[in-house]
C-alpha atoms as a printed R data frame, in Angstrom:
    type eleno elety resid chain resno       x       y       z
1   ATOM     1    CA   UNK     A     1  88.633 146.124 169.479
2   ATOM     2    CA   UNK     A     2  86.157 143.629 171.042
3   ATOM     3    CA   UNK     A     3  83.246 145.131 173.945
4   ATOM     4    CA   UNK     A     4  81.984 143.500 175.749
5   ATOM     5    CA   UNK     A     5  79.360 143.658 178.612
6   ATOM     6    CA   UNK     A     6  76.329 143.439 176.266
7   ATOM     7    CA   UNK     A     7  74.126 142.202 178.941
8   ATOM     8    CA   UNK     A     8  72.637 143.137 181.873
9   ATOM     9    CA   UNK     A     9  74.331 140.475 183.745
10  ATOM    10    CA   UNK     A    10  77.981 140.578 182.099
11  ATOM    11    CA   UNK     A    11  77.335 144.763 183.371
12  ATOM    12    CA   UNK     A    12  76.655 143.646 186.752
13  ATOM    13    CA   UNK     A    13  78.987 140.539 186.898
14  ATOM    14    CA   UNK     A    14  81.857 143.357 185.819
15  ATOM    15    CA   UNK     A    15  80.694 145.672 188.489
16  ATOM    16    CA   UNK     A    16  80.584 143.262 191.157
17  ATOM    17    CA   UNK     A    17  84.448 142.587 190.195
18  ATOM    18    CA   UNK     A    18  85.557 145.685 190.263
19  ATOM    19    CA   UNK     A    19  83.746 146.456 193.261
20  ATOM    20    CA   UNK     A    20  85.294 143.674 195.508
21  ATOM    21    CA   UNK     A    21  88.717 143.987 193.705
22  ATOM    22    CA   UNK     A    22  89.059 147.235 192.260
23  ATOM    23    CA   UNK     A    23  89.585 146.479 188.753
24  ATOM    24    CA   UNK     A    24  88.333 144.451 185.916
25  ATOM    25    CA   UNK     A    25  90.047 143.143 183.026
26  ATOM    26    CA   UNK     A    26  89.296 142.556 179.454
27  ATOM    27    CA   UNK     A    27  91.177 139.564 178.116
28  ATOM    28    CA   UNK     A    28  91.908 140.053 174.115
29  ATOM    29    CA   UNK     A    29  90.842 143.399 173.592
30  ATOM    30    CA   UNK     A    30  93.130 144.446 171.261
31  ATOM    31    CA   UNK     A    31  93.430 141.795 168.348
32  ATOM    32    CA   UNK     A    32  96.933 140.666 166.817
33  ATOM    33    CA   UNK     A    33  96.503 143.494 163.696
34  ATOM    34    CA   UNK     A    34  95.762 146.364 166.218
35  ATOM    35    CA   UNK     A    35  98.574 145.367 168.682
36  ATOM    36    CA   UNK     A    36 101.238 145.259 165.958
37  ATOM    37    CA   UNK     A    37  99.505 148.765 164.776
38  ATOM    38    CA   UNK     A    38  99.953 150.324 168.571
39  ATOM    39    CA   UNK     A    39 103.499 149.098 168.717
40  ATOM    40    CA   UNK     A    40 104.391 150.760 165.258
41  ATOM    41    CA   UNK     A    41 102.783 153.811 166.537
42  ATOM    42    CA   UNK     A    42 104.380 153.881 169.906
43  ATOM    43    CA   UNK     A    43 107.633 153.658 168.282
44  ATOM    44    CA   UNK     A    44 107.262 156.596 166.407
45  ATOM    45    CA   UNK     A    45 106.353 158.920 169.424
46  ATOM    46    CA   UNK     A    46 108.744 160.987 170.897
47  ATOM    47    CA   UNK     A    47 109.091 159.625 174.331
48  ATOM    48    CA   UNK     A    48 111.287 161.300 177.499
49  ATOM    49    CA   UNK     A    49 112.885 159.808 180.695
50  ATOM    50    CA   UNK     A    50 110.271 159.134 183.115
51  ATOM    51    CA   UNK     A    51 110.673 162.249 186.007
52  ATOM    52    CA   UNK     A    52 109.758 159.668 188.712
53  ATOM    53    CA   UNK     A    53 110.793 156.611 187.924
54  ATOM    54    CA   UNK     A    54 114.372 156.173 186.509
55  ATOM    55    CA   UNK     A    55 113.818 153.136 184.691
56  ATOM    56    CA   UNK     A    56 110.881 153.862 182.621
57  ATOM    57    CA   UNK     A    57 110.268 155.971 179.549
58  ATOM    58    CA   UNK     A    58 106.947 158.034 179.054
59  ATOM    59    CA   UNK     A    59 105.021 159.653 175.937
60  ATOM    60    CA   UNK     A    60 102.330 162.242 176.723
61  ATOM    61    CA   UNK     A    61  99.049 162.869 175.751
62  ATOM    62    CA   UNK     A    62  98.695 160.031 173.372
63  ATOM    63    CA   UNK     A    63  95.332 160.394 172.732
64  ATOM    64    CA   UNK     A    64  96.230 163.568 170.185
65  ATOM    65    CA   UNK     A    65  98.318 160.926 167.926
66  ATOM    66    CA   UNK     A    66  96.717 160.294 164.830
67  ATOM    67    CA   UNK     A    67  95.552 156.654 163.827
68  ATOM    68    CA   UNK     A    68  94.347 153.727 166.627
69  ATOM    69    CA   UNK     A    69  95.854 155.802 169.666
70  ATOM    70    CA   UNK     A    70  93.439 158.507 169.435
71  ATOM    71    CA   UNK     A    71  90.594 155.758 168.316
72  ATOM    72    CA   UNK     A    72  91.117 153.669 171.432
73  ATOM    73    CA   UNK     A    73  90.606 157.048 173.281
74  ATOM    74    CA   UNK     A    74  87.191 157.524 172.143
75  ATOM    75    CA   UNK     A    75  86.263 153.684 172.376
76  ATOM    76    CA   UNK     A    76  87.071 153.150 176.142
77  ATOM    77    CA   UNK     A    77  85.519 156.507 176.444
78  ATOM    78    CA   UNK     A    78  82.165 154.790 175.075
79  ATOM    79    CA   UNK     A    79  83.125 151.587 176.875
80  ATOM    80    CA   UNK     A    80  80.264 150.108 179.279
81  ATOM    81    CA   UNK     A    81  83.122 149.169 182.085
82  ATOM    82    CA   UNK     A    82  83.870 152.812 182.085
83  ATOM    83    CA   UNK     A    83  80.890 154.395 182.431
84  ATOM    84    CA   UNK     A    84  80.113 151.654 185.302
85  ATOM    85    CA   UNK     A    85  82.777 152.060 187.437
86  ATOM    86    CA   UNK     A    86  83.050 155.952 187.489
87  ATOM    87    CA   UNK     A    87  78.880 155.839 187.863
88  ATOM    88    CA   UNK     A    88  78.789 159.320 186.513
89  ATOM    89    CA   UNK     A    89  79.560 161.419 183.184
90  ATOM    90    CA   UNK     A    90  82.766 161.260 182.494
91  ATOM    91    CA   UNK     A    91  85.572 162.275 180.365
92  ATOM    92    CA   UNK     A    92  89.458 161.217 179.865
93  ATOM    93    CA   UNK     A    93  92.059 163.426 182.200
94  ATOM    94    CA   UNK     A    94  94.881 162.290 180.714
95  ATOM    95    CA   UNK     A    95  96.743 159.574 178.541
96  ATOM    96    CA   UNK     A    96 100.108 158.393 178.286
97  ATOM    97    CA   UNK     A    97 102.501 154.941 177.473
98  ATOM    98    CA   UNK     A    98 104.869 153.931 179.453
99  ATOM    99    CA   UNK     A    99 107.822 151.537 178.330
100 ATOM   100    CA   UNK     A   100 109.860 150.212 181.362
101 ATOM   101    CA   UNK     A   101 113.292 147.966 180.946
102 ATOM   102    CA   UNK     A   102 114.193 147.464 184.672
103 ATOM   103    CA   UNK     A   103 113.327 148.216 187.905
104 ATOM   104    CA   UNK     A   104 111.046 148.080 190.627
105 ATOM   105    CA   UNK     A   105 107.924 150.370 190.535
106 ATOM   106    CA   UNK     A   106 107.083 151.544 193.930
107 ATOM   107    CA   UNK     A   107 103.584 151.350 194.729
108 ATOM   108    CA   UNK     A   108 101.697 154.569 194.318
109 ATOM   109    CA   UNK     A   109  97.686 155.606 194.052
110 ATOM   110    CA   UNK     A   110  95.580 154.566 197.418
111 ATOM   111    CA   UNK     A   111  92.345 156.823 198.736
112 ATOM   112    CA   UNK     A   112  93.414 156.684 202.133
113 ATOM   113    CA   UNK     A   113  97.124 158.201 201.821
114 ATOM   114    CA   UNK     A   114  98.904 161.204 202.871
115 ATOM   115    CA   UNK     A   115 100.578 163.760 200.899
116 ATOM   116    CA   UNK     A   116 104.099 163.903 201.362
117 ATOM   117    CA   UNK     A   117 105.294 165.791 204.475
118 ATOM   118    CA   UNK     A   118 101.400 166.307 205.920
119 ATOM   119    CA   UNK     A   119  98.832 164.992 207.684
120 ATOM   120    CA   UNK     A   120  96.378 166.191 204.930
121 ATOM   121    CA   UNK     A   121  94.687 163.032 202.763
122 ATOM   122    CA   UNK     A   122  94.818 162.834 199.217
123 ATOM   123    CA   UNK     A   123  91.438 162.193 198.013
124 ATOM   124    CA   UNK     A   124  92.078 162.671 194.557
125 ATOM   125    CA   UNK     A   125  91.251 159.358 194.080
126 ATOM   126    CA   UNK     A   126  88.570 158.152 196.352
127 ATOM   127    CA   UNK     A   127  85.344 156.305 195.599
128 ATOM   128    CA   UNK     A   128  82.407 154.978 197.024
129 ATOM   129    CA   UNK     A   129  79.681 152.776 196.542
130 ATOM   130    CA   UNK     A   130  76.325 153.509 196.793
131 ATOM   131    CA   UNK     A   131  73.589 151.986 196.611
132 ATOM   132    CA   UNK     A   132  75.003 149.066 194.582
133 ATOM   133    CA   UNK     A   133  76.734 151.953 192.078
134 ATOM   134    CA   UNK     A   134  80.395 152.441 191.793
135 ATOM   135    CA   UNK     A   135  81.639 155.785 192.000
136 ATOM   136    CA   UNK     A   136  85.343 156.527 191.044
137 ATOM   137    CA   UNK     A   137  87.139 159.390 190.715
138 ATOM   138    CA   UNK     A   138  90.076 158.424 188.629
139 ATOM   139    CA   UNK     A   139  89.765 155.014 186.675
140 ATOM   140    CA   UNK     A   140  93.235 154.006 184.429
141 ATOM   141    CA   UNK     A   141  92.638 151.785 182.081
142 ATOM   142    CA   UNK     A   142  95.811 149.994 181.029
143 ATOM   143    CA   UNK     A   143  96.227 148.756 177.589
144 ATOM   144    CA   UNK     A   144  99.170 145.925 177.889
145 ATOM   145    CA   UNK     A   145 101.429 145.727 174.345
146 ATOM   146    CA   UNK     A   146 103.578 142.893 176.209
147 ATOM   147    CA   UNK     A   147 102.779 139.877 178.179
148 ATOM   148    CA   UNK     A   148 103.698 140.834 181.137
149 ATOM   149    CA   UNK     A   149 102.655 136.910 183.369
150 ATOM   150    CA   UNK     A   150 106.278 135.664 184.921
151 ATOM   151    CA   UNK     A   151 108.001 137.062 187.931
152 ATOM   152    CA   UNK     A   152 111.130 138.446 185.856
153 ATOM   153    CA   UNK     A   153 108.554 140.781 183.732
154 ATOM   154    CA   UNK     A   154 107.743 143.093 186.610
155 ATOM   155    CA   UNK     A   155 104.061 142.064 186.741
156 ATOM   156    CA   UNK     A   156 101.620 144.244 187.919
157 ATOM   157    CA   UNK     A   157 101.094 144.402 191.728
158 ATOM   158    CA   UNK     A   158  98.959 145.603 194.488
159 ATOM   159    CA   UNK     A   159  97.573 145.479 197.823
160 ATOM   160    CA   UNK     A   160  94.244 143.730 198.238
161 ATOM   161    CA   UNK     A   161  91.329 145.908 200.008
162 ATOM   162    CA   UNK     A   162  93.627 149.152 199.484
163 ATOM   163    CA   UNK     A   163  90.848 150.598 197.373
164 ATOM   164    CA   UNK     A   164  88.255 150.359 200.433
165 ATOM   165    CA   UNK     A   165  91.412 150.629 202.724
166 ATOM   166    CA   UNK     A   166  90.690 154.103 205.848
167 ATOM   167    CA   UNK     A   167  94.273 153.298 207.172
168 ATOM   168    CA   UNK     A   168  97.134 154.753 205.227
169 ATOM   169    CA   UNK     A   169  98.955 151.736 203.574
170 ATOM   170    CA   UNK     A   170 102.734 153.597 203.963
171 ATOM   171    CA   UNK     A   171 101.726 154.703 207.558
172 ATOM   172    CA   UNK     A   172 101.473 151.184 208.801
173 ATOM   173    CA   UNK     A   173 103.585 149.798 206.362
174 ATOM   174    CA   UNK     A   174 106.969 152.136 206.253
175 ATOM   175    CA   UNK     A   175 109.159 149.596 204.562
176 ATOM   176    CA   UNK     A   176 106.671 148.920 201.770
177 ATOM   177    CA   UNK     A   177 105.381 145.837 200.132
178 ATOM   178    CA   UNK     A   178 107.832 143.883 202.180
179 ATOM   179    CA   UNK     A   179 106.443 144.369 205.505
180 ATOM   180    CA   UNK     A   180 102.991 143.810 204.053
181 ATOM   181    CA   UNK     A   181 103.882 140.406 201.686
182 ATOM   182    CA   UNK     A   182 100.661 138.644 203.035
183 ATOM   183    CA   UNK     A   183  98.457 141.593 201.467
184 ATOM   184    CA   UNK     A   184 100.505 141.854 198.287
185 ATOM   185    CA   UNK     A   185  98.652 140.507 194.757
186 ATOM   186    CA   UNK     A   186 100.097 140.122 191.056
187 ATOM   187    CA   UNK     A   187  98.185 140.289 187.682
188 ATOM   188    CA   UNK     A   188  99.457 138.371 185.192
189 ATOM   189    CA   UNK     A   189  98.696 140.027 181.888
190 ATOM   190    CA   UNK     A   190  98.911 139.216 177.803
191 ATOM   191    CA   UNK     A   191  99.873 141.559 175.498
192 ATOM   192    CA   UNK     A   192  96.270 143.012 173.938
193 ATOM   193    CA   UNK     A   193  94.591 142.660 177.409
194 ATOM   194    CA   UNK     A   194  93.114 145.792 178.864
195 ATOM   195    CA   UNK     A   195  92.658 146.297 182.493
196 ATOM   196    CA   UNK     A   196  90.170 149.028 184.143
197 ATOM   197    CA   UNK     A   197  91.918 150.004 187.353
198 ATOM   198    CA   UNK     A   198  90.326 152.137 190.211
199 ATOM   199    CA   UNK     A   199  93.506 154.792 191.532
200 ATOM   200    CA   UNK     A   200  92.296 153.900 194.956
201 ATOM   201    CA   UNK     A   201  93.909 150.894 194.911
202 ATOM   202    CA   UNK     A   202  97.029 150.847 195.513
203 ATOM   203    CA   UNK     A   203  99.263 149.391 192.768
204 ATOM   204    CA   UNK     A   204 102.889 149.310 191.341
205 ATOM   205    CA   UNK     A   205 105.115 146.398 189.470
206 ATOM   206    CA   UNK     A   206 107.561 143.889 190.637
207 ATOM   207    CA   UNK     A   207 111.102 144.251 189.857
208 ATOM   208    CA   UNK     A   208 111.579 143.650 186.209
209 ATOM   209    CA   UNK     A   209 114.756 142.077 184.773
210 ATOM   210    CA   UNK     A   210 113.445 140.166 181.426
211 ATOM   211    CA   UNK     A   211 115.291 141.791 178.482
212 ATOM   212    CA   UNK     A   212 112.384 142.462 176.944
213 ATOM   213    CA   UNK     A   213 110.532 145.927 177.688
214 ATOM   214    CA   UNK     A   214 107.270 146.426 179.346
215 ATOM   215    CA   UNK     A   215 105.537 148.677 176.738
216 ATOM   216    CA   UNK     A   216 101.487 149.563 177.885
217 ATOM   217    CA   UNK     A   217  99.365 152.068 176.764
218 ATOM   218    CA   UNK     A   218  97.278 154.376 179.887
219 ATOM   219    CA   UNK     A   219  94.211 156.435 179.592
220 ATOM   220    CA   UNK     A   220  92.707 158.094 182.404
221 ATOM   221    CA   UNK     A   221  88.784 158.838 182.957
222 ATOM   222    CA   UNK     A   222  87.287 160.498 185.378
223 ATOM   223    CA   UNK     A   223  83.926 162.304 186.144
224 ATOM   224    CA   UNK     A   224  83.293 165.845 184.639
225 ATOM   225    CA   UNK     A   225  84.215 167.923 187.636
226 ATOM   226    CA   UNK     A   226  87.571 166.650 188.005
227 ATOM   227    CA   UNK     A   227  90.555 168.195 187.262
228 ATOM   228    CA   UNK     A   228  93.102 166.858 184.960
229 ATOM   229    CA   UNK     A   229  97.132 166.839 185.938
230 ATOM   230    CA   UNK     A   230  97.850 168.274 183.119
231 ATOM   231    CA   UNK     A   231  95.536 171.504 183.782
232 ATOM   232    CA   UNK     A   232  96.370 171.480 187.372
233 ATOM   233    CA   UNK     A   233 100.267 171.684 186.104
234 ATOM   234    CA   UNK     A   234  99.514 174.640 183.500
235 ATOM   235    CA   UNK     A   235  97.850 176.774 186.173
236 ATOM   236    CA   UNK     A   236 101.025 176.636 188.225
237 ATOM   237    CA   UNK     A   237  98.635 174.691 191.252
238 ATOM   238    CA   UNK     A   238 100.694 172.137 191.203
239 ATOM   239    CA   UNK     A   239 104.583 172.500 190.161
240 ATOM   240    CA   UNK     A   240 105.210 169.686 188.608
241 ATOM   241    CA   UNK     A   241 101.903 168.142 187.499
242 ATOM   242    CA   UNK     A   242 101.363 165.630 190.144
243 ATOM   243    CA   UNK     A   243 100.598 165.592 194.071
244 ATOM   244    CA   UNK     A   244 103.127 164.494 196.099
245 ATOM   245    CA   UNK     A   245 101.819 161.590 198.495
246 ATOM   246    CA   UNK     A   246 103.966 158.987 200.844
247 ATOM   247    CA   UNK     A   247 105.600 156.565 198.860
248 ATOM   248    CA   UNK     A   248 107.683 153.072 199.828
249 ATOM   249    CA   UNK     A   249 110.514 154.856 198.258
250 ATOM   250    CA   UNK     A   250 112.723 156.831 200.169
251 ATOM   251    CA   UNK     A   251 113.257 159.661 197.888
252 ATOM   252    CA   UNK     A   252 109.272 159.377 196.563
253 ATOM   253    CA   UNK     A   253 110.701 158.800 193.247
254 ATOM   254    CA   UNK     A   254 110.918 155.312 191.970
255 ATOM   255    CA   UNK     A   255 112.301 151.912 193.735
256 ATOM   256    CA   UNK     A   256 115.184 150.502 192.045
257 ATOM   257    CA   UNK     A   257 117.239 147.862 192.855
């Protein structure tokens, strides 16, 4: 695995990206040996039908697998982009992959949202800066095992300015990316490229239909004093692990078409 950000100004040049654009990617972090090992390791997970999205499978807490899943854990743990973009100690809140064969993933994460059915925000991922400092309350970091760069893989999407957005995104939008097609961005990602993404923005995927899957690796960090799904979900605060916030999908469940 190749880190970066050595310098003071690759630290601040990183910064100032995912400040204006709320994330920052790594080209090449993963080299060819350590992809091939992640995909051998994925395989071997036990992996279960995605709850909200129909076309996706998901393995849990990856970061407990023996071997390179549990190493890249700790390394983007020590990573500089991660301690700069939460701005505070930190630790990982969850981890997961994700392999998706079809589909259209409806956009999800945003600070300025609603939960479902309310007029209560969810803040559980807001951030701020201050003072020229970053401060994020969830950052993903997204480990890609595919390329994922034409318009058939489902590329990675999301609405610019969503991150520093105080207007809900669904509330203005009720249709969904379609409505909002002049604020709608795609990444286009190679497989072994790692991408730190603030949860305020709001992101999903393009409708996928390449035969090929979308297989990605996810690991959550946060500062101390928050709360991971996973406990939340245990303590019976939330039933089924996750808040419930407006969605472009009808059902809040997944897109598909």
């Amino acid at each position: 695995m190749t880190v970066l950000l050595e310098t003071r100004e690759q630290r601040e040049a990183a910064l100032y990206r995912f400040d204006s654009r709320g994330y920052w990617i790594q080209r090449g972090f993963l080299d060819l040996h350590q992809l091939e090992d992640a995909r051998e390791r994925l395989a071997q997970l036990p992996v279960a039908q995605d709850a909200w999205h129909e076309g996706q499978e998901r393995a849990s807490s990856i970061h407990l697998s023996p071997g390179l899943l549990t190493v890249l854990g700790k390394t983007l743990h020590r990573h500089p982009a991660t301690a700069l973009t939460i701005g505070y100690p930190h630790r990982l809140l969850e981890s997961y992959a994700l392999i998706r064969t079809r589909g259209l993933l409806d956009l999800h994460g945003g600070g300025a949202e609603f939960v479902a059915g309310s007029d209560a925000r969810d803040i559980s991922a807001r951030s701020w800066a201050i003072a020229g400092r970053s401060y994020a309350l969830r950052v993903k970091v997204l480990i890609y095992l595919d390329d994922v760069a034409l318009p058939q893989d489902g590329c990675l999407t999301y609405v610019e300015g969503s991150h520093k957005a105080e207007f809900a995104f669904h509330r203005a939008f009720p249709s969904g990316r379609r409505q909002a097609a002049d604020l709608m961005r795609t990444i286009e990602l190679r497989a072994g490229d790692a991408i730190w993404l603030n949860e305020a923005l709001l992101h999903g995927a393009e409708k996928k239909e390449s035969p090929s899957p979308r297989r990605l690796l996810a690991y959550t960090f946060g500062p101390t004093f928050m709360a991971s799904w996973s406990d939340l979900k245990q303590q019976s605060i939330l039933s089924d692990g996750y808040a419930a916030t407006e969605t472009e999908a009808p059902n809040g469940a997944g897109s598909y078409e």
